[in-house]
C-alpha positions as CSV (number, residue, x, y, z in Angstrom):
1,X,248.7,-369.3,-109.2
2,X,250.7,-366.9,-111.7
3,X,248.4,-368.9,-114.6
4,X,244.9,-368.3,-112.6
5,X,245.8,-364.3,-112.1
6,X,246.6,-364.0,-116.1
7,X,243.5,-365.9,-116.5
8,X,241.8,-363.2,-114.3
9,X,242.9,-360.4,-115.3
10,X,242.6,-361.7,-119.7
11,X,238.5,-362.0,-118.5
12,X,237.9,-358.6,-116.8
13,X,240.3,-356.7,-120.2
14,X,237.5,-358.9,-122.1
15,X,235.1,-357.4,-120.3
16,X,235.9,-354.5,-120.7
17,X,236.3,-354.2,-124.3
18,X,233.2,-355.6,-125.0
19,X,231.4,-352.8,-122.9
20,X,233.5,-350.8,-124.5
21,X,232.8,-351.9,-127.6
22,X,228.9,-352.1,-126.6
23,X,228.9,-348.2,-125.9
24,X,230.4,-347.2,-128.7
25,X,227.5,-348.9,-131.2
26,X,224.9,-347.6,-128.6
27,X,223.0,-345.2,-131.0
28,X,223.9,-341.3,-129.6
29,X,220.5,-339.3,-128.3
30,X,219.2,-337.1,-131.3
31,X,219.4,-333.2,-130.2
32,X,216.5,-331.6,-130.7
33,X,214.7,-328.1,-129.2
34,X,212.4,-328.9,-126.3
35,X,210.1,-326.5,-125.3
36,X,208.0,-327.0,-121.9
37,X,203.9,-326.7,-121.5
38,X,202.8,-323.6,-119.8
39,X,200.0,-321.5,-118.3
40,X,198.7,-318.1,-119.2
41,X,196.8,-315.5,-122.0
42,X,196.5,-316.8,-125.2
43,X,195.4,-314.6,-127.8
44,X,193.6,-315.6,-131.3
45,X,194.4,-312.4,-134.1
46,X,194.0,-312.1,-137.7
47,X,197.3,-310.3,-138.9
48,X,198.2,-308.1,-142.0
49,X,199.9,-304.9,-143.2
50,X,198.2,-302.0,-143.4
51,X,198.8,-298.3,-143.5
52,X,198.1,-295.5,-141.7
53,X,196.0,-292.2,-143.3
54,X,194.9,-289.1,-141.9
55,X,190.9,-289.1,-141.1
56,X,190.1,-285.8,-142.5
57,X,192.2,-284.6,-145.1
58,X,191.4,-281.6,-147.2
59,X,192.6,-281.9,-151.2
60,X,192.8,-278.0,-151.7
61,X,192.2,-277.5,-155.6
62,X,191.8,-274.5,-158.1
63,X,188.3,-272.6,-157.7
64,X,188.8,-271.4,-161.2
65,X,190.8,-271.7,-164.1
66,X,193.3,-269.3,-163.9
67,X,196.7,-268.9,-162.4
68,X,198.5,-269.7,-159.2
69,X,201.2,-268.0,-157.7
70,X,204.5,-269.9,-156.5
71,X,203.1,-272.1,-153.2
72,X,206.2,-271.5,-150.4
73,X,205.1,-274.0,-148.3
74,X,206.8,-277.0,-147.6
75,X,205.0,-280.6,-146.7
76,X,205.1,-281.0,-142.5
77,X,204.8,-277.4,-142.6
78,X,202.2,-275.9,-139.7
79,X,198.7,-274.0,-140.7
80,X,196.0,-272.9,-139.1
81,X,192.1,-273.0,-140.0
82,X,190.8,-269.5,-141.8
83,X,194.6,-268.0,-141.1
84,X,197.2,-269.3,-143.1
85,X,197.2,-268.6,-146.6
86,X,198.3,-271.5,-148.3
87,X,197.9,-270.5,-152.3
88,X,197.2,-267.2,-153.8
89,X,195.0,-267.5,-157.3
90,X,194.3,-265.2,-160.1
91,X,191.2,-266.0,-162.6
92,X,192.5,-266.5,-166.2
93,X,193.7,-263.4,-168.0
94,X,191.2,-262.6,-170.5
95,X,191.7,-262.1,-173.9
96,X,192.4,-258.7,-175.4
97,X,190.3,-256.9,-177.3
98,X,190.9,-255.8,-180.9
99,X,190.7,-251.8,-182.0
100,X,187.3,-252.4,-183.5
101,X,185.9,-254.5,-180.5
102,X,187.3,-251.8,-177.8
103,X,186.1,-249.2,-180.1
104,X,182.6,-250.8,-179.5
105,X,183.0,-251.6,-176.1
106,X,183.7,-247.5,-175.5
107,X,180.7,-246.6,-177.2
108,X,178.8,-249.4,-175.3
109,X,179.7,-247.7,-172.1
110,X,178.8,-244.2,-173.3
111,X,175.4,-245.2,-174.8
112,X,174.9,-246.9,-170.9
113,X,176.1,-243.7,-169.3
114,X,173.3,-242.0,-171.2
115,X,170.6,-244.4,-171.1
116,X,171.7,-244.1,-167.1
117,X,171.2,-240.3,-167.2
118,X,168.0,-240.8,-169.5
119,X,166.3,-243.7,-166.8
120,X,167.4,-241.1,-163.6
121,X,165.9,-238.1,-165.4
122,X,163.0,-240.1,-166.1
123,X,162.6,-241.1,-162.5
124,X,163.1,-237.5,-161.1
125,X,160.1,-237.1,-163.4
126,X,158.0,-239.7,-161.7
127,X,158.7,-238.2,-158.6
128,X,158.0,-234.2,-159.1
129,X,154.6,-236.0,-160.5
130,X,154.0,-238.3,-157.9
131,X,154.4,-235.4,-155.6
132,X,152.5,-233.1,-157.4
133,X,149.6,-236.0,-157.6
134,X,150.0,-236.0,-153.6
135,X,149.7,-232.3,-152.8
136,X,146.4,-232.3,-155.0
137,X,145.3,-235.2,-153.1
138,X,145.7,-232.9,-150.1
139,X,144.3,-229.9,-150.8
140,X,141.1,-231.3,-152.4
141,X,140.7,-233.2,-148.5
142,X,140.4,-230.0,-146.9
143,X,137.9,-228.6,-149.4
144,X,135.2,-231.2,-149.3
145,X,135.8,-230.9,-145.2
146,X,135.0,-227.0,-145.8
147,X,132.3,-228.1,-148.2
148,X,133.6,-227.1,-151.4
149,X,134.9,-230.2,-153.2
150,X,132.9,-233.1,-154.5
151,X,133.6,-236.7,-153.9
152,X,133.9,-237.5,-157.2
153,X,136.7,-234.7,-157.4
154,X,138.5,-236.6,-154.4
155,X,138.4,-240.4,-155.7
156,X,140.0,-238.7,-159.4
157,X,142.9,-237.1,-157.3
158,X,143.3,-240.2,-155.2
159,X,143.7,-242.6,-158.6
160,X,145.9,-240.3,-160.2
161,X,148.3,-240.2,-156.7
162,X,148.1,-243.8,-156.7
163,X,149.2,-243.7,-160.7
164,X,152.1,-241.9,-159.9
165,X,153.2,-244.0,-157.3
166,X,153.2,-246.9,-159.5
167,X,155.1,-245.1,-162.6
168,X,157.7,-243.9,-159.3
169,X,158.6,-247.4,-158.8
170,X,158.5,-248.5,-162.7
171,X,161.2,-245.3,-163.1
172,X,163.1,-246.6,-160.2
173,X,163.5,-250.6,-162.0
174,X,164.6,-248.7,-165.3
175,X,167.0,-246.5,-163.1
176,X,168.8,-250.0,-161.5
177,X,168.2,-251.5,-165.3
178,X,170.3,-249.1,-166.7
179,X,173.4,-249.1,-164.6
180,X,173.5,-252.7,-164.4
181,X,173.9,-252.2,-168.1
182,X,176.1,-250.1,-167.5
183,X,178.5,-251.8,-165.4
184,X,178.6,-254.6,-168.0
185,X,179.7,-252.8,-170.7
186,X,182.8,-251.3,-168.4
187,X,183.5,-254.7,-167.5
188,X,183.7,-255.7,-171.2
189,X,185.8,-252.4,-171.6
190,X,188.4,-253.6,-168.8
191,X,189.3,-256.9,-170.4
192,X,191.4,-255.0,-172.3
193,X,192.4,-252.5,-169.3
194,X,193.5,-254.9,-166.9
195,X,195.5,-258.0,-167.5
196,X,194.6,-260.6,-164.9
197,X,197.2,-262.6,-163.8
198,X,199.9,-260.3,-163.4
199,X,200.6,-259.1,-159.5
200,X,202.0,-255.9,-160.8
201,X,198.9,-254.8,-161.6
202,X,197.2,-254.5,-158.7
203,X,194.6,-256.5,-159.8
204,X,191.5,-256.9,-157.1
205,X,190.3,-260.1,-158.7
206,X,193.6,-261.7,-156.8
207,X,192.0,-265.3,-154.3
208,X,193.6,-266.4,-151.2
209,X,192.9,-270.2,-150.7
210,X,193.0,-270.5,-146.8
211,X,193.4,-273.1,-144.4
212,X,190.4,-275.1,-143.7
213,X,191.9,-277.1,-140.6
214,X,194.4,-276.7,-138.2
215,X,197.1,-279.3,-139.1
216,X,200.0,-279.6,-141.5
217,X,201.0,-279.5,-145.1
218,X,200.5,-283.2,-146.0
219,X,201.3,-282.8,-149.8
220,X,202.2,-280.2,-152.0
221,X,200.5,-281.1,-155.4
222,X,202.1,-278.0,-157.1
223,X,205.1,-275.6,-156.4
224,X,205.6,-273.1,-159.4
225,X,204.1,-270.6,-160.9
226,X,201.4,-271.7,-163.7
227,X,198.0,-271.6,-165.0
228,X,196.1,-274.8,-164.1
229,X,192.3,-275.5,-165.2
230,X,189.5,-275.4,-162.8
231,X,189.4,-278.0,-160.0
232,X,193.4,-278.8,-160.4
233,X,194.8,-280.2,-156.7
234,X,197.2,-277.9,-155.5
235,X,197.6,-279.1,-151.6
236,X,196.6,-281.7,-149.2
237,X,196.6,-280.7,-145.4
238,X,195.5,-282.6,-142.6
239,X,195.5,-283.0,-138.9
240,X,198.4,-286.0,-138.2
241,X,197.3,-286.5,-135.0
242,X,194.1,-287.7,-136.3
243,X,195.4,-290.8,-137.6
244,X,193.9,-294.0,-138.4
245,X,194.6,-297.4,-139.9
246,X,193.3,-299.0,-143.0
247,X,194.0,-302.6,-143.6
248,X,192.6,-304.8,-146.4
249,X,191.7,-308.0,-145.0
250,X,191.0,-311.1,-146.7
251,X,186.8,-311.7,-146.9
252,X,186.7,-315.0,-144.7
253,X,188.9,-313.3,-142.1
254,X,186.9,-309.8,-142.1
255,X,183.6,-311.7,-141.2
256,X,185.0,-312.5,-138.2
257,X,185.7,-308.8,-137.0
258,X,183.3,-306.1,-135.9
259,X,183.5,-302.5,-134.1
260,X,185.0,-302.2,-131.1
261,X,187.2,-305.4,-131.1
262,X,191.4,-304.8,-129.7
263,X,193.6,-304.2,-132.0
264,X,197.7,-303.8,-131.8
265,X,199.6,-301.9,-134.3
266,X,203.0,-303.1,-134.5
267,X,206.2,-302.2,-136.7
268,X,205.6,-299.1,-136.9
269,X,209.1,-298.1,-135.8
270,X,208.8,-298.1,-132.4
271,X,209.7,-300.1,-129.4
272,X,206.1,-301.8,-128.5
273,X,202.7,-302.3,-130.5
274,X,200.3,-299.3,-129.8
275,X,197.0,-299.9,-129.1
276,X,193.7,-299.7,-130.9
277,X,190.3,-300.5,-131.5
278,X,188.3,-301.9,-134.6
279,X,186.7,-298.5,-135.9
280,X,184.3,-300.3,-139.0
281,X,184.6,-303.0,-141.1
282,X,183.5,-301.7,-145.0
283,X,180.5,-303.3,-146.1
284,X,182.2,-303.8,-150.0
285,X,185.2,-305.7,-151.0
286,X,187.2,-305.6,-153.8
287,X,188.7,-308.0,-156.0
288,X,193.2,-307.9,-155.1
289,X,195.8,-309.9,-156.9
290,X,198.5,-311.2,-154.4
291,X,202.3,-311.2,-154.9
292,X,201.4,-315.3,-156.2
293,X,199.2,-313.8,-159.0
294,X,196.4,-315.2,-157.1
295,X,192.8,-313.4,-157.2
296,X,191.5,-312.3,-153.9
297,X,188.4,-310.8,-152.5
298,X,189.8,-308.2,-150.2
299,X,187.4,-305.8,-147.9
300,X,189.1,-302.9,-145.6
301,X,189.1,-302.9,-141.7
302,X,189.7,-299.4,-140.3
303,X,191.3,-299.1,-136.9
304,X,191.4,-296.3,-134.7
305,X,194.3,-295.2,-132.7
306,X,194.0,-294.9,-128.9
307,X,197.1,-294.5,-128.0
308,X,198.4,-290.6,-127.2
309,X,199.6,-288.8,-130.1
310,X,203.1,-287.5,-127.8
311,X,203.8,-291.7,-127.9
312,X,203.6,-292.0,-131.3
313,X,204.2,-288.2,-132.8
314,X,206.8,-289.9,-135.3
315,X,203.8,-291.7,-137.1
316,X,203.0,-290.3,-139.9
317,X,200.3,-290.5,-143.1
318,X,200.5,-293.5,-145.5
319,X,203.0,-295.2,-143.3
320,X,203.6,-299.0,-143.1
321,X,202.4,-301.0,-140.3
322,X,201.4,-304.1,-139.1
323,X,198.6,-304.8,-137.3
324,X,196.6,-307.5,-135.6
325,X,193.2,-307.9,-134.8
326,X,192.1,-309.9,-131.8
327,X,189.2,-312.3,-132.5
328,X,189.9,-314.6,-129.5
329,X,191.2,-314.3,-125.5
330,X,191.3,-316.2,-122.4
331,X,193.1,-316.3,-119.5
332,X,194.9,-319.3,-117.7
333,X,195.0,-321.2,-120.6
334,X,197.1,-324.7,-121.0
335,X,199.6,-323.5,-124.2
336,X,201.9,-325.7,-126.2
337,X,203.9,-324.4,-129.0
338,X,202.4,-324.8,-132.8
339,X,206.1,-325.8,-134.1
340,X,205.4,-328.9,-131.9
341,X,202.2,-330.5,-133.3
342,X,202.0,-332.4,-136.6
343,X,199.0,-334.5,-137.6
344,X,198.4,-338.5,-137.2
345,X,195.4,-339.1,-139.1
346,X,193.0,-336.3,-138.4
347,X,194.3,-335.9,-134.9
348,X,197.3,-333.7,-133.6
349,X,200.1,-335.0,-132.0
350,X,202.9,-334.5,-130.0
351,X,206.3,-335.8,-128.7
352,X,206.6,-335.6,-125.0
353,X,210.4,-336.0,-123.6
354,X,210.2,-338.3,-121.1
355,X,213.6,-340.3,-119.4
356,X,215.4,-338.7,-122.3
357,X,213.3,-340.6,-125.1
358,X,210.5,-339.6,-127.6
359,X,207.2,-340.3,-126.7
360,X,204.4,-339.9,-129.2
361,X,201.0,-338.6,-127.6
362,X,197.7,-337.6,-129.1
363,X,196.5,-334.2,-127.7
364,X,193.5,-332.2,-128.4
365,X,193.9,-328.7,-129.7
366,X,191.5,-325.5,-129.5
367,X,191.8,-322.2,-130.7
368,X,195.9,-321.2,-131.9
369,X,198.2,-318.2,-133.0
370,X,201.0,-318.5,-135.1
371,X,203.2,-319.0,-132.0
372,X,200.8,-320.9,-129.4
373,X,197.8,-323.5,-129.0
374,X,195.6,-324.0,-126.6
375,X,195.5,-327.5,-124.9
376,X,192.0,-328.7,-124.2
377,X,193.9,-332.5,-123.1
378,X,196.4,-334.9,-123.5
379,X,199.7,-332.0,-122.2
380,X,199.5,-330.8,-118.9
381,X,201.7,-327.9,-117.4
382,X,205.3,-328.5,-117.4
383,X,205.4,-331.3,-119.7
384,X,208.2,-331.2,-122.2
385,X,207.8,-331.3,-125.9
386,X,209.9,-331.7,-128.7
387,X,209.3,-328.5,-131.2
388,X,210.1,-328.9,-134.8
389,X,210.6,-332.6,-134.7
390,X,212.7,-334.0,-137.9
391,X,211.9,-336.9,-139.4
392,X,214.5,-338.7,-137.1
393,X,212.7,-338.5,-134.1
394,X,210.3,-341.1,-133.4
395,X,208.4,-343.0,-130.3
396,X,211.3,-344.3,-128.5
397,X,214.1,-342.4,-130.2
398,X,216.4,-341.4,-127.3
399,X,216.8,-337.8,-127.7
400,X,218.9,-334.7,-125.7
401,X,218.6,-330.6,-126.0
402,X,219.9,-329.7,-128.6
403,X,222.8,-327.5,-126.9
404,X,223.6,-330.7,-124.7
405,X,223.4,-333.1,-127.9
406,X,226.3,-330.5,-129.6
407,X,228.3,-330.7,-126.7
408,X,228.6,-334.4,-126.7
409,X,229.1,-334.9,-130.1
């Protein structure tokens, strides 16, 4: 009796330790992320960086050459349209004139101040004459109406008025001739009078560059004091919030945008993507070399902003952003995660957790973003798939989540 019991009890410790021993070479599942197979919007976008630029912006340059006084105003500083001053100008100083050249610019002026008085004698001459021819004019109309005159009389006193009248206005032309003259050669005299450039002076030739828009001091080009040349940029002011977004877009991508398409503009420093709307797509490209060193044909997509300025007042010109334009949307669309497909052949393919194991499946994919797919068959909702599969897992391959896979080992 004693020998059957050790008998018994030397099978069931056998038993034991070979199902023991059984469980311990059973392979362990392989932990891997599982993500399930859901229902909702997927949207298609085209994404890139871009940057952000003031739509009318005003490049305030010299008119002349000359100089510019010290500009106080500071960039993000306020201005208003035809008010604020935002750069007072003086035209070049001239240069000096010589002894013998003002010398000859003195007697210029005198010999115009004469020639004036010569011209406006000349015309009080015309008109005593012209006068004179008028009052004979008269007096020989009421003679021929007493009967006294002849007509022949009358037609010789009408030409001669009508003489006068013309050497009236010829006296007049020289008059205006003259002291147009003559206010050149005191302008020739004052080069050496007046020394533009300097405040002190009092100088009328002095130009105040105004606003042309209410806005803000974008850029200041220049701050001190100096003589620039003619057309030199000395501000940039623009409205900010006027803003809009210009993003160079690779060709093949840009062909599939047009006006009026959704846009999102996101990391741009705030807490959610602002809204906007395809403005134009540029008809040119242009040739770009990437960080790779790789030629690309580039063509800019501008976006406008429709969100309100008070939700995005910290945005500023030439700032970075991201933005993403949406080519594609539906609703109540099937959606796996891209990081679960891989190709098998020219298909895609999944692996569907089912009973805790690995099973490969064929699916059929549509349109995708860089975090979703749409599922035209093979997946239906609530399915569980393995996302980023290693080259461990395979049909069959007994698998767990990756958190519970951790725990047990």
């Amino acid at each position: 009796m004693k020998k059957r019991r050790r008998l018994v009890l030397w099978g069931v410790s056998l038993t034991v330790l070979i199902a023991l021993i059984a469980l311990g070479s059973r392979p362990r599942p392989i932990p891997v992320d599982i993500a399930s197979v859901v229902q909702g919007t997927l949207s298609v976008t085209l994404d890139e960086e871009g940057e952000t630029r003031v739509r009318d912006r005003f490049e305030i340059s010299a008119p002349v050459a000359g100089r510019v006084l010290r500009i106080e105003l500071e960039p993000g500083d306020p201005v208003l349209a035809a008010e604020s001053v935002l750069a007072t100008f003086l035209p070049a100083s001239p240069v000096p004139l010589d002894p013998r050249q003002r010398a000859e610019a003195g007697a210029a002026v005198e010999a115009a101040e004469a020639a004036v008085g010569r011209a406006e004698a000349l015309h009080e001459q015309a008109a005593q004459e012209r006068a004179f021819a008028e009052s004979t004019l008269n007096r020989l109309r009421r003679l021929q109406e007493e009967g006294v005159s002849s007509e022949e009389a009358l037609e010789m006193a009408q030409l001669e008025l009508d003489t006068r009248q013309e050497a009236l206005e010829a006296a007049e032309f020289a008059v205006r001739d003259a002291r147009g003259n003559l206010a050149l050669a005191r302008a020739r005299l004052q080069r050496f009078r007046f020394r533009a450039g300097d405040p002190g002076t009092g100088n009328p030739e002095a130009i105040q560059i105004f606003s042309p828009v209410d806005g803000v001091v974008l850029r200041r080009l220049r701050e001190s004091e100096a003589v620039v040349p003619a057309g030199e940029p000395l501000l940039e002011v623009g409205d900010p919030r006027e803003l809009e977004v210009v993003t160079d877009y690779l060709s093949n991508d840009a062909v599939r945008m047009r006006a009026g398409q959704a846009a999102l503009i996101d990391r741009w420093g705030g807490d959610r993507p602002l809204g906007g709307r395809v403005l134009r797509v540029e008809p040119s490209g242009f040739t770009k070399i990437s960080a790779l060193g790789v030629e690309e044909q580039r063509v800019n997509v501008v976006m406008e902003l429709e969100e309100p300025y008070e939700n995005r007042s910290s945005l500023g010109d030439a700032y970075r952003v991201e933005t993403r334009v949406v080519i594609w949307e539906a609703e109540d669309q099937v959606k796996v995660p891209v990081g679960a497909l891989f190709r098998r052949g020219e298909s895609w393919a999944v692996f569907v957790v089912e009973n805790d194991t690995a099973s490969e499946r064929v699916v059929e994919i549509g349109e995708r973003n860089r975090q979703e797919a749409q599922v035209l068959g093979g997946l239906a909702v609530g399915d569980q798939v393995v996302v980023y599969p290693g080259d461990s897992v395979a049909d069959g391959v007994r698998v767990a989540p990756a958190a519970a896979g951790a725990a047990s080992g």
